[in-house]
C-alpha positions as CSV (number, residue, x, y, z in Angstrom):
1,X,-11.7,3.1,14.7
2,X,-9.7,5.1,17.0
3,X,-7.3,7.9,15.7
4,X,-4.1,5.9,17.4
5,X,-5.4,2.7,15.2
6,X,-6.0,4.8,12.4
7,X,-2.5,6.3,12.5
8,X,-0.6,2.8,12.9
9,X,-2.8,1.5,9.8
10,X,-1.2,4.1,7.6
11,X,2.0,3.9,8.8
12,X,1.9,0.1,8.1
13,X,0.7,0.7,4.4
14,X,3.3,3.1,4.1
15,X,6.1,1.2,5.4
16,X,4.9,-2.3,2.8
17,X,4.6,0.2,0.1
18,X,7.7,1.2,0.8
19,X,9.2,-2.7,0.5
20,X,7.0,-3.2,-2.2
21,X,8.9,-0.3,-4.2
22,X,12.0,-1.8,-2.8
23,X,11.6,-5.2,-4.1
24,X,10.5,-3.8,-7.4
25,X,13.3,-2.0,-8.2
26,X,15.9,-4.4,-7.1
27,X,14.3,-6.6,-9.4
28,X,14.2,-4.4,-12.0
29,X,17.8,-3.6,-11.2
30,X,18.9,-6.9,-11.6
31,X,17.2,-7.4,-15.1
32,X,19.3,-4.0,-16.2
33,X,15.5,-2.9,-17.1
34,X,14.6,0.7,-17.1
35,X,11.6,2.8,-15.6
36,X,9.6,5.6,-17.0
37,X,9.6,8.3,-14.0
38,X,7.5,11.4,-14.2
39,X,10.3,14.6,-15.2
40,X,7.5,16.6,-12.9
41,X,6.4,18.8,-15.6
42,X,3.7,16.7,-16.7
43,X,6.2,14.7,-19.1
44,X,8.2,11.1,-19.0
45,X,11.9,10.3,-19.0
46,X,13.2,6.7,-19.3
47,X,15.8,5.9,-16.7
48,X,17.9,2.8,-15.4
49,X,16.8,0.7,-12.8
50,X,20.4,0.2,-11.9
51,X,21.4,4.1,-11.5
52,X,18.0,4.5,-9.5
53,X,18.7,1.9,-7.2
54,X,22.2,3.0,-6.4
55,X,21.4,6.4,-5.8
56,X,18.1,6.0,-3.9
57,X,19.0,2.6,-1.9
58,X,22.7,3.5,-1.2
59,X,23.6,-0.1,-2.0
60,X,25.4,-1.8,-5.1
61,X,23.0,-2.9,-8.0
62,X,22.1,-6.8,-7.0
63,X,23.1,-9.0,-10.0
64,X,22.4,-13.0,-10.9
């Protein structure tokens, strides 16, 4: 495999993970369910699928 082929491979996993996160969350949003994000100290926080989704995705919460 060449490195060119190599590099478009990963940036087409990236880019469905990326979708696949997307999707996921907006369906999550929708359900008002919550995630459990690592607080980066080794530790868990509960947060709201809704909040998330706003802040990351720049878009109003989808709803039924």
């Amino acid at each position: 495999m060449s490195v060119e082929k190599y590099r478009q491979n990963i940036s087409e996993l990236k880019e469905g993970m990326a979708l696949a996160e997307y999707n996921m969350l907006r369906e999550k949003a929708m359900r008002n369910e919550t995630l459990i994000q690592s607080d980066g100290q080794g530790g868990t926080v509960e947060v709201s699928a809704r909040e998330l989704f706003e802040k990351l995705y720049g878009e109003p919460a989808p709803t039924f």
